[in-house]
Residue, then its C-alpha position, 0 to 999 in steps of 0.5 A: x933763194x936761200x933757205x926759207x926760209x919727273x917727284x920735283x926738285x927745284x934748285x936755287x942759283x949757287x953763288x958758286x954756280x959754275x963751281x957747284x954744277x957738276x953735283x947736278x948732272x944725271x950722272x952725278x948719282x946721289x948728290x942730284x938729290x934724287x929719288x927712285x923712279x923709273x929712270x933707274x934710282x936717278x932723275x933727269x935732268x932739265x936747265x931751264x932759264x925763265x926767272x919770272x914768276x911765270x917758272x911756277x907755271x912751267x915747274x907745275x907742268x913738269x909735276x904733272x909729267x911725273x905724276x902721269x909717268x913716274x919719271x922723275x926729273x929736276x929742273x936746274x934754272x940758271x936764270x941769267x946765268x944760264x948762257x955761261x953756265x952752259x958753255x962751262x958745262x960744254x966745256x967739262x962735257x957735264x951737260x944736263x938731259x934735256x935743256x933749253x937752247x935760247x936760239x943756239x941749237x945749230x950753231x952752238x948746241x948741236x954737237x952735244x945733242x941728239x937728232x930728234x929728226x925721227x920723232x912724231x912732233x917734228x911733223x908739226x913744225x912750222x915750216x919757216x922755222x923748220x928750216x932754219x933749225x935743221x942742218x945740211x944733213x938733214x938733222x934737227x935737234x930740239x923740239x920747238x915750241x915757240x919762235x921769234x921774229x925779228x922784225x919791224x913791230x909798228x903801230x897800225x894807227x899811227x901809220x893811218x893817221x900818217x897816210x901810210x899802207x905797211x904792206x906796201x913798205x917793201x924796200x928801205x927807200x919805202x921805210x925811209x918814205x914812210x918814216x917821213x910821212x909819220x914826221x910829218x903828218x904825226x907827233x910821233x917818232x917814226x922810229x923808237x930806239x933806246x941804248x939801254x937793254x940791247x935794244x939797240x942790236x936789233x937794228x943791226x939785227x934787221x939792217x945787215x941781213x938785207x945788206x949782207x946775207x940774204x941771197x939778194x942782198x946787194x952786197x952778198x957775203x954770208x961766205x966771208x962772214x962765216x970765214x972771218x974774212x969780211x972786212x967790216x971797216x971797208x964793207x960794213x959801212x952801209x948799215x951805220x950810214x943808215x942809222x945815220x941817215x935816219x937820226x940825221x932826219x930826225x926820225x928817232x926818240x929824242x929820248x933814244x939815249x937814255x931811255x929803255x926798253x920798257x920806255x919804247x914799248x910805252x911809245x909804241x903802245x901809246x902812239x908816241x912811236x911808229x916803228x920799232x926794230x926789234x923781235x915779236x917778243x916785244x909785243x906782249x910788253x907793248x899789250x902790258x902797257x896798253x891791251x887796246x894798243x893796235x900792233x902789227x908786224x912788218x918784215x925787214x924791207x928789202x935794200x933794192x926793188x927787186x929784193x924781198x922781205x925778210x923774217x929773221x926766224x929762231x927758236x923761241x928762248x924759254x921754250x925750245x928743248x934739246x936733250x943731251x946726246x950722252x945722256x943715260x936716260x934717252x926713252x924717259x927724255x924722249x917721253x918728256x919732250x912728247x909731253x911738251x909736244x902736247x897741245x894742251x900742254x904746248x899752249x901753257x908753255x907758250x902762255x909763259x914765253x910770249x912768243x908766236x907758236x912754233x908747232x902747228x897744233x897749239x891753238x890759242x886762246x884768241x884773249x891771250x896775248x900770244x894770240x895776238x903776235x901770232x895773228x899779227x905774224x900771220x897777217x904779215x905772212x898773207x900780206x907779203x906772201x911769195x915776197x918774204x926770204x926766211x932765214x935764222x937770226x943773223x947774229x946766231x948765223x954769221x957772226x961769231x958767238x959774243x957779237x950780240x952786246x958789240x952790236x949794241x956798243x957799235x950803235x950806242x957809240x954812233x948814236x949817242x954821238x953829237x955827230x952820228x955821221x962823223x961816227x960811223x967808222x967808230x962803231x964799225x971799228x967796234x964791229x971790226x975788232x970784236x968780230x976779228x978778236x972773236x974769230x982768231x984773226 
């Protein structure tokens, strides 16, 4: 089976951002704003991305860091801006000490980072995600503190009042039966999907690994989607054919159209909706709306009986840190990802993540929310033990960087078609075109 698979500056976003970031870098001397510390009269430098007001909780831990080392550090937060920001500073070789990978270690990062495969912590990964985040040769790149999972998320009472037992849904024809027994026996929709905020890629994002890249898949491909040769107008039919299916039958949100994502979180949380394709990451926003909500989680089905199920498993995107393989300060880096590895420090980065601990010294608190995904993922683990495939986000690993708002368009222009059938080779041509553009055919 295929892989199991330091004083504290805090800069505000520039209106000229792109333009402005090389006064940032460590090696930009004094225009960093720095002062003397042990890192030789300049700090380090972190991007970091969270633009909640939880960003206080991780400033404070870096304060800490350089009260305890002396090593200064400031944090750059490029806020929705950071993705682009870094491809700029990719491209001018002008990257920050340590940064935070949102999902991109391997396949976008890796080459301008440093192989921490050597370092204590790595031992204390989870093995699943271990796997995914070191290459072929052996390297890994980031400490990982948390990690997310795409998944199917459901809630547990609707699908009792439904008559349905989730850890028997292990193909798509057991996810199709169990969708219908929600219609009929529930008001719930059985499955919550929305246009709005990418939520809908996430169908794709679960669909197409069961189809196309796991080793079982039926259609196996991950060789020509890699090489850009995987016609998706001839071979890529099947995915859109079962969102059809299932909005044909009635299954989705009449809503689906308009609505949100924080709309289909309220469903899932209230009973309104019985599943939900998408990541763990959801899961404390379904809690926000109701703590007393009963969630769990459901591994992506296999597409034939003898298949297995499948977590799509990647870094968590708040809180995964790699450090710059030309940086001048490699010890006082090291040092700050050893400080992160800290269980008691791990933990608060979990806390503002939200996402299902990466390392497996972190304990949680059991009134936490985080607590919650993670019990829910374990749950799942032990249900479908010895029948579960792991692999990295499918976007992440077989489609071209700048796939993931096609995928989006390729659902949206088929749903929110009077004839979501007719419309099936729309939205592949939507695939089929961005996929070519983006791999230069």
């Amino acid at each position: 089976m295929q892989k199991k698979h330091l004083k504290l500056l805090s800069l505000t976003l520039c209106a000229a951002m792109c333009g402005s970031l090389a006064a940032c870098s460590s090696g930009g001397g004094d225009d960093s704003g720095s002062s003397e510390g042990s890192s030789g009269g300049n700090t380090l430098e972190v991007a970091y991305n969270l633009t909640t007001e939880d960003f206080s909780v991780f400033e404070q831990i870096i304060q800490d860091f350089t009260e305890e080392t002396g090593v200064e550090v400031t944090i750059y937060n490029g806020g929705d801006d950071y993705e682009s920001a870094m491809k700029t500073r990719m491209s001018s070789g002008d990257l920050p000490d340590v940064w935070v990978t949102h999902g991109w270690s391997l396949n976008r990062y890796s080459e301008y980072m440093m192989d921490l495969s050597d370092q204590d912590w790595v031992a204390d990964i989870d093995e699943g995600l271990k796997e995914v985040i070191t290459n072929d040769d052996g390297e890994l790149f980031i400490l990982p503190i948390t990690q997310a999972i795409a998944a199917i998320m459901y809630n547990k009472d609707v699908l009792t009042q439904a008559g349905v037992d989730a850890s028997q849904i292990r193909t798509w024809e057991d996810f199709t039966n169990a969708c219908q027994a929600v219609a009929d026996n529930t008001e719930a929709s059985p499955i919550e999907i929305c246009m709005g905020d990418g939520f809908d890629s996430y169908s794709l994002e679960c669909i197409w690994p069961t189809l196309h890249s796991n080793e079982d898949a039926p259609s196996y491909a991950a060789d020509s989607l890699k090489d850009g040769s995987f016609d998706w107008k001839a071979d890529g039919l099947e995915g859109f054919q079962m969102l059809a299916d299932w909005d044909k039958a009635g299954f989705m949100n009449e809503d689906k159209v308009s609505c949100q994502k924080d709309d289909i979180c309220r469903a899932l949380a209230n009973g309104e909706g019985a599943f939900a394709l998408y990541s763990t990451e959801m899961i404390p926003s379904v809690l926000a709306y109701n703590e007393s909500a009963n969630i769990g989680i459901l591994p992506v089905p296999a597409a034939t009986a003898d298949g297995a199920s499948y977590f799509g498993t990647g870094e968590g995107n708040f809180s995964c840190f790699g450090i710059w393989k030309d940086t001048e300060y490699e010890e006082e880096c090291k040092q700050l990802l050893e400080y992160l590895a800290q269980p008691e420090v791990a933990t608060k980065i979990v806390q503002i993540d939200g996402g299902i601990p990466a390392l497996n010294t972190i304990e949680l608190d059991e009134s936490h929310q985080s607590a919650y995904t993670a019990n829910a993922f374990r749950e799942a683990q032990q249900q479908f033990d010895g029948d579960l495939i792991y692999d990295n986000f499918f976007d992440r690993e077989y489609l071209p960087s700048g796939m993931w708002s096609v995928m989006a368009d390729a659902v949206a222009a088929q749903l929110s078609s009077s004839d979501s059938q007719a419309s099936i080779e729309d939205a592949a041509g939507i695939v089929s075109d961005n996929y070519n553009d983006l791999m230069g055919n």
